[in-house]
N, C-alpha and C positions, 0 to 999 in steps of 0.2 A: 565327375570322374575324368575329365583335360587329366589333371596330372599323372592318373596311372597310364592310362594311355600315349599320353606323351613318352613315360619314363617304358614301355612295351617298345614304341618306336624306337625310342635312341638301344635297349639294348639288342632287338632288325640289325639298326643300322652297325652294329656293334659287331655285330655275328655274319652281317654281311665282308666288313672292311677284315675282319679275320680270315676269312675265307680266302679272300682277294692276296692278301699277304702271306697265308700258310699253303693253301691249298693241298691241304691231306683229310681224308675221310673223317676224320674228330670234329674240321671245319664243319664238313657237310653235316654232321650229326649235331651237331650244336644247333647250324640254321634252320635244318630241317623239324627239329625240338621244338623253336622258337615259333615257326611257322603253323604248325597246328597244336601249339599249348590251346591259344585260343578258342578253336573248335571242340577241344577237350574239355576244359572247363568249359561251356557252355552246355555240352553234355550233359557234363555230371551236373550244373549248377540247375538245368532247366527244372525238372520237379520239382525241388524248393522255389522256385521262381514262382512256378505258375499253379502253388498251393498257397503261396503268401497273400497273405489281408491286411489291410491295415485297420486298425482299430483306436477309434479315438473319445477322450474320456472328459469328463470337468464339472467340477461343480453345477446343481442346477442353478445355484443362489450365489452372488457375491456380495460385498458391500462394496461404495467405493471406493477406492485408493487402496484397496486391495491386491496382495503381489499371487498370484496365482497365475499357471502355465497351461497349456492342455498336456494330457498326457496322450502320446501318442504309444501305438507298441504295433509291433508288423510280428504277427502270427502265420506259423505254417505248419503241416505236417511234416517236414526236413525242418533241419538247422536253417535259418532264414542269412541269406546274404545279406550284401549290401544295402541300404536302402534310403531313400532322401525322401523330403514334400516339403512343402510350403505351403502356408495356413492364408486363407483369405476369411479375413474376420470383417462382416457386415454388419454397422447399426442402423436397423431400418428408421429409426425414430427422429435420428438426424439426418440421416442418408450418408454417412462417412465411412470410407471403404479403406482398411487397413489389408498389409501383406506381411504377412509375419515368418520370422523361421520357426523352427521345430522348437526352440531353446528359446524364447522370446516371451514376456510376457502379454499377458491379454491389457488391453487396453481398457480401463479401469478407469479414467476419470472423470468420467460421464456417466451417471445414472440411464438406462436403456437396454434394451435387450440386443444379445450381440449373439448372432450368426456365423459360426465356424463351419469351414468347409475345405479340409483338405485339395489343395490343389498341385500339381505336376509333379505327382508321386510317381516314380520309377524303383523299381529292385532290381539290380543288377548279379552278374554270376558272382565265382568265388575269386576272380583275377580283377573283378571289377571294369570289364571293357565291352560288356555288352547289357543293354538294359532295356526292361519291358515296363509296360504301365501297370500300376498294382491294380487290384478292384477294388472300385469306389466306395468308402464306408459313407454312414450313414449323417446326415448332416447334427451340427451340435449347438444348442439352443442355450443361451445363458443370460440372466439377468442380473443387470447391475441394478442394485437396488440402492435410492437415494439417503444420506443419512438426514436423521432428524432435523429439523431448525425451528428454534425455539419463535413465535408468532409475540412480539410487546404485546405484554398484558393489559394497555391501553386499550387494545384493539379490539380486546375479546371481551364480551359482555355474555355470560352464560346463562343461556336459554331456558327456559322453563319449563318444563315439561309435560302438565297440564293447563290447556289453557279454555277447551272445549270440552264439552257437554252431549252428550247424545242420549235417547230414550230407551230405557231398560224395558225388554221386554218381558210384562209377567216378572212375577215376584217383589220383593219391597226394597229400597235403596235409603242411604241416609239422607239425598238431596231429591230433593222435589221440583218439577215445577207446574205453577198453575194455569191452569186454562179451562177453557171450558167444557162442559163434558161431551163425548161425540158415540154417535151408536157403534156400536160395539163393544165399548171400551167399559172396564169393570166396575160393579159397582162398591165394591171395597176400597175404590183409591178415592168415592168422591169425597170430598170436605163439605161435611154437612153444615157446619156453624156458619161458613162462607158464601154456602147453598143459602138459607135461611136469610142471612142478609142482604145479601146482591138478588133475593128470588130467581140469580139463575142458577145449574148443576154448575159447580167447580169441581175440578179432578184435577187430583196431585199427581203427575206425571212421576215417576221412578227416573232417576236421571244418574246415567253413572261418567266418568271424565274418560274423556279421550285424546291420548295424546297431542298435540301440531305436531305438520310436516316438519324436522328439521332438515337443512337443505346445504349441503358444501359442493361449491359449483368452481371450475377452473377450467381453465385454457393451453391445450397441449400447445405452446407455443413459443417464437421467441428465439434466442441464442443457446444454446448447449448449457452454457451456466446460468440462464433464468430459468432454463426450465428445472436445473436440480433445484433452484430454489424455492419451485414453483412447487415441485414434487416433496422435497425434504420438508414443507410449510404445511401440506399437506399430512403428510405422516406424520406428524408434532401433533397437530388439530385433529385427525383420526383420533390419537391415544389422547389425548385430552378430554375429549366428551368422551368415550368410553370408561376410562377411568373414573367419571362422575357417571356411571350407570344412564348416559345419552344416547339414543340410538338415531342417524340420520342417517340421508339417502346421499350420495355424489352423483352429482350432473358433471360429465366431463368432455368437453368438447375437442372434437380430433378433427382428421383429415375425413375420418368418414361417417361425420355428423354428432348427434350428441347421444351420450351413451350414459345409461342410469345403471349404480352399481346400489344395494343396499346395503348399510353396515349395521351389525347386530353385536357384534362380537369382532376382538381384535383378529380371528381368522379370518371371518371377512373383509377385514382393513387390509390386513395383506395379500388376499383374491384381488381386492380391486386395484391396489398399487401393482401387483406385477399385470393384471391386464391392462391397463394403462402405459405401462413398459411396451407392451406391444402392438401399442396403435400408432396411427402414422400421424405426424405434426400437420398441426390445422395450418390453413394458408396465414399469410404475411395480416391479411386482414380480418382477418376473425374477431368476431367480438362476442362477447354470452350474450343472451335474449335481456331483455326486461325483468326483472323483479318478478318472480314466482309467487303465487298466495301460497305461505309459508309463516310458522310462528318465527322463526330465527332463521336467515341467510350467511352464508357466509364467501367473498368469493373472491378467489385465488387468481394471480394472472390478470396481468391488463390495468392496473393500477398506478399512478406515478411512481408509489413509493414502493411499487416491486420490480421494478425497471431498474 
């Protein structure tokens, strides 16, 4: 607001130097106008002032390289004056700290979740030469979500999805297995022909298949662009075993330790990618643990050929 102010001053000093050269009552009524405009509008402007809010709006989801603004709007019970702010947009995931205008796009080329926070918002009256602090809205959470990247299918060897066996309890199953017979255990399962030769009780266990662990493991870490790469590698291989009816667990290591998300379904896939969006980056030396007992691994991040 320098320029209305400024241009308030020179037409002062305008209504002063009239004065000084005319010196007849019209002078005085001029400077004297000019003198308490200001107080005037303040007046009138203060209720809309000190009824105004600002309100701010955005997608909860983007993709990246998406053009999308925040929408701001200053609401009041009056017609709202003047009114400015500037946007401080936070990604905790990198720790990069943007300052944006009202008119500016959100910063988009990074997968991460980005923290908007109106900063040094002022409403001004209707002359524009006096100006209050609006009240604070409420802070705005937004995630960039990373695009796909396709994993060489060198890489990927698909998992099997039974490869264990466990004991049916009660009732009959198509697989068996044998052992010997122990008390308790019924005497409809025993195999008598088996009995009869061995002279000891043989019992057919009822045995039904159980799935392996499948296991996708990765490292929040690295430069800005390894980690979309890390993450978009990730969502590829999410919809990949799910589209072949594969359900596995993610081990994801952050700044604040490792964190298991389970995937059942592609809503899940995308639970765990935007909560991942909002963990903080593990340290410079982070490494995954050892190899899991697991039927199939899989692990993202920390590799030469992901570097």
């Amino acid at each position: 607001m320098k320029s209305r102010r400024i241009a308030y001053l020179m037409a002062w000093l305008c209504a002063l130097v009239f004065l000084l050269l005319y010196r007849q009552w019209l002078a005085w009524v001029v400077l004297i106008a000019l003198l308490t405009l200001p107080l005037f509008s303040l007046l009138v402007s203060l209720p809309a002032m000190l009824s105004a809010k600002l309100d701010i709006s955005a997608p909860e989801t983007l993709e990246m390289h998406s053009r999308c603004r925040i929408g701001l709007v200053c609401r009041g019970v009056l017609p709202v004056p003047y009114w400015k702010c500037r946007l401080r947009v936070v990604r905790p995931l990198t720790g990069e700290c943007f300052d944006l205008k009202s008119w500016d796009f959100l910063p988009t080329e990074h997968c991460g979740e980005l923290q908007c926070n109106a900063q040094r918002s002022r409403v001004y009256d209707y002359l524009g030469l006096f100006g209050l602090p609006l009240k604070p809205c409420r802070e705005l959470r937004v995630l960039v979500r990373p695009q796909s990247i396709p994993i060489p299918e060198e890489r990927i060897q698909t998992p099997q999805l039974v490869c264990l066996w466990k004991p049916k309890p009660g009732g009959f199953a198509e697989n068996h297995e044998l052992r010997l017979y122990r008390p308790g255990d019924s005497i409809r399962h025993i195999h008598w022909k088996l009995s009869a030769k061995s002279g000891k009780l043989i019992y057919r266990e009822p045995m039904i298949p159980q799935p392996g662990k499948i296991l996708v493991r990765l490292v929040l870490g690295g430069s800005a662009e390894e980690l979309d790469r890390t993450l978009g590698r990730f969502l590829w291989l999410g919809e990949y075993l799910l589209n072949r009816s594969i359900l596995f667990e993610v081990r994801c290591l952050s700044g604040q330790g490792m964190d298991t998300f389970p995937v059942n379904s592609l809503r899940d896939l995308d639970t765990a990618l935007d909560a991942m969006l909002r963990l903080p980056m593990a340290p410079a030396d982070a490494r995954l643990p050892k190899a899991e007992p697991a039927v199939w691994q899989f692990d993202l991040g920390g590799e030469p050929d992901e570097t």
